[in-house]
N, C-alpha and C positions, 0 to 999 in steps of 0.2 A: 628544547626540542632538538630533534635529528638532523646534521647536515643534509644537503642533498647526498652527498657522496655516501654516507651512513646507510639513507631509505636507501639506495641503490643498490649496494652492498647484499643487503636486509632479502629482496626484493630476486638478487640473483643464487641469494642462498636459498632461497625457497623455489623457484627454478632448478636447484640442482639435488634440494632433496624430493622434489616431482618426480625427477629422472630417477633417483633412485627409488624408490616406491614402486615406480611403475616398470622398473627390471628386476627388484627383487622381492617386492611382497607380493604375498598368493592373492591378497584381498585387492590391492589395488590397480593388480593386473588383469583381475578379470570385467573391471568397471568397463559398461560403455558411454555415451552419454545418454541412449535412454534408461540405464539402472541408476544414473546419477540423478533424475530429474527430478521426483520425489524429495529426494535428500536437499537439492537446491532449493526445493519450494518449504522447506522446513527450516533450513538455515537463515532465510529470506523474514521468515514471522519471526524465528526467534533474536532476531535485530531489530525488526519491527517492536517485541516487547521490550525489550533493554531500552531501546530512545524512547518508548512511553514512559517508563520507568525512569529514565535519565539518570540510569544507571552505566555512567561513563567507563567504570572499569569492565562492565558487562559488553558495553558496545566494541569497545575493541576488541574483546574477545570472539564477538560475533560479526564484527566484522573482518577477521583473521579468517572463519571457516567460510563466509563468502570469498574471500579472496582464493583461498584455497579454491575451491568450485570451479574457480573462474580459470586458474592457472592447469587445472586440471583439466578441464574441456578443450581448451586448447593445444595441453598436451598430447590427448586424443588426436585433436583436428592436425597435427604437426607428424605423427604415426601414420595417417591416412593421403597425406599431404595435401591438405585443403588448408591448412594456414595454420600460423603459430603466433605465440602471443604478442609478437611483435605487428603482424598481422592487425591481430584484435586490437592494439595500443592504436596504431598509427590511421585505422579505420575511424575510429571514435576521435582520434587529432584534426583529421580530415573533417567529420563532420563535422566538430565544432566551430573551428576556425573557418565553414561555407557557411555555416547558420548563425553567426556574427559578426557581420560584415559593416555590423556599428564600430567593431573595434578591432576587425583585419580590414575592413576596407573603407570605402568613402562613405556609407549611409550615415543620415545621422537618427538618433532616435531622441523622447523625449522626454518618454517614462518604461514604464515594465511592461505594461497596456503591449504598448507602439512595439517592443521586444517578442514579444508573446503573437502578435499579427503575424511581423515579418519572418519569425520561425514558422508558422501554419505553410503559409504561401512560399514561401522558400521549399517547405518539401512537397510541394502541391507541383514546383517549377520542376525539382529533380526526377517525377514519375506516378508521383503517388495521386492517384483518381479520387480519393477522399481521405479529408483533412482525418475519419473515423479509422483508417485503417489501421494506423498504430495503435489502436484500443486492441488486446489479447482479447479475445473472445473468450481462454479459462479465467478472467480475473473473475473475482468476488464479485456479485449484482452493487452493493451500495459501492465500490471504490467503482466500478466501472461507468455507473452513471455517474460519479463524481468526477471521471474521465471525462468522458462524451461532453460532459458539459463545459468544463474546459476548454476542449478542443472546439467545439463549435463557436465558442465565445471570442476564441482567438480569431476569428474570419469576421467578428463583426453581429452572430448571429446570435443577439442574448438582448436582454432587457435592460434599461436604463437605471432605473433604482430601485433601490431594495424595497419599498413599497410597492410599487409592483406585484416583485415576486411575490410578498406575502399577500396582496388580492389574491395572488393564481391559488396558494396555499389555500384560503378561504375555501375558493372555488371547487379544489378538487375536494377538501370535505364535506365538503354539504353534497356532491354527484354522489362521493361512496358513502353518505349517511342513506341517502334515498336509495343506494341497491341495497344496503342491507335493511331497511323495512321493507323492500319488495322481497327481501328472500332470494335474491338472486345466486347462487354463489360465485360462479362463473365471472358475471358482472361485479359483484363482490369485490375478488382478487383483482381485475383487471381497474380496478378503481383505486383498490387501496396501492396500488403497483403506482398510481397515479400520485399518489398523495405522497410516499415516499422519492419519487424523483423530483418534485415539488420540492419537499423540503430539503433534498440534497442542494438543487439550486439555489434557496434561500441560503442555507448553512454557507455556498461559495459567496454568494455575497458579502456575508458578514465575517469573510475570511476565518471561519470554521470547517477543519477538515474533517467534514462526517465520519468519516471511519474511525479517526482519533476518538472524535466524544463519544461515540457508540460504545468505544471498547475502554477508556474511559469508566461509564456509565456498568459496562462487566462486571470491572473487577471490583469498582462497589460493592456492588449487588452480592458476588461471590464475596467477598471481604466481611459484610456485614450478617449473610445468612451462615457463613461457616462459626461466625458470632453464638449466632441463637444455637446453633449444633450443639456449641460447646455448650452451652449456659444448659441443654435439657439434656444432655448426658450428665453436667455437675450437679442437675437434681434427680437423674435417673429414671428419666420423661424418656419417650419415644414423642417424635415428632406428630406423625400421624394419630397420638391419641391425646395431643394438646388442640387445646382451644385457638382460633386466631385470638381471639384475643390474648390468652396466654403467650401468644409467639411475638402480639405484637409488644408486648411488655419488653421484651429482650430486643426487640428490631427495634424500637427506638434506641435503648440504649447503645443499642451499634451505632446510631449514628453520632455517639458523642465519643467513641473511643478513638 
């Protein structure tokens, strides 16, 4: 691995080709950070899929164009003079070392639990009116209520064990079984909306990151139907004018390849 003085190096060389980019390329001078935001929230999934993948040579690489972003928005914010990356560095220093004061100051803690509390309430002390506000309102519905529930969990407000949660689970399929034989639709959705924050909850019990196995469960799915694709072009089938049963012949075999 890299000395410090290496990463440093590393780290101010990419700081000084910022600066150049942004005096002399057409493209990089005309960015602002709302033309960059898009492009962040893309570079953000596509490290998301590399660590799915555990694809370590991918992740560095993705996490190089994060970095960039990052070093970028601030080069912005340093043009306008609202702050520079140092700024941004010494901000997130500051936070850290006030929201662990197990190990910059005298608290003591006694698990991750006890860590997880005193972080809520620590930013509950510096202004914030609800533990929910650092939930982004544009995240994803399933990572978001995988959020919410976190955050609330951290104050104390959650269920004792995972037995439990799976009664509630019960509970809310059998309310959205009964709207869907009344025909409800309305009541429908807002039921089934029920049954998936349900089981986000269970999933956090059982130290299951729902969003992982949903997407997970994707590229299966994609994995195995691009399977059958193949197998009914190499007999020169059109999908729609095969049988399930036909199709199921080749999806099973996907799931041994």
């Amino acid at each position: 691995m890299n000395s410090r003085e290496t990463q440093l190096q590393a780290f101010d060389r990419l700081l000084t080709i910022m600066d150049e980019l942004r005096e002399q390329c057409p493209w990089d001078k005309k960015q602002t950070m709302q033309s960059l935001r898009h492009l962040t929230i893309e570079e953000t999934y596509e490290l998301g899929d590399a660590i799915l993948e555990n694809d370590l040579e991918e992740v560095k690489k993705e996490l190089g164009d994060v970095l960039l972003h990052i070093v970028f928005y601030s080069k912005i914010g340093s043009e306008t003079k609202d702050f520079d990356i140092a700024d941004v560095a010494n901000e997130i220093c500051d936070k850290l070392i006030n929201r662990h004061p197990h190990i910059y100051g005298d608290i003591e803690v006694q698990d991750e639990e006890e860590v997880k509390r005193n972080w809520e309430n620590i930013k509950l002390k510096e202004g914030k009116k609800s533990v929910l506000e650092g939930v982004p309102r544009g995240l994803p519905a399933l990572v978001k209520a995988n959020r919410i529930q976190d955050k609330v969990a951290g104050v104390g407000f959650d269920w004792e064990k995972p037995e439990q949660v799976w009664e509630k689970v019960k509970e809310e399929l059998k309310e959205f079984e009964e709207e869907v034989n009344n025909n409800d639709h309305d009541a429908m959705e807002a039921e089934f909306g029920d049954v998936l924050f349900s089981m986000v909850n269970y999933a956090r019990f059982l130290k299951i990151n729902p969003e992982n196995a949903l997407e997970r469960t994707n590229k299966k799915f994609i994995k195995r139907f691009q399977y059958l694709e193949e197998k009914a072009k190499e007999q020169g089938k059109a999908l729609k004018d095969m049988t399930l049963n036909e199709m199921d012949v080749f999806w099973e075999e996907a799931k041994s390849v």
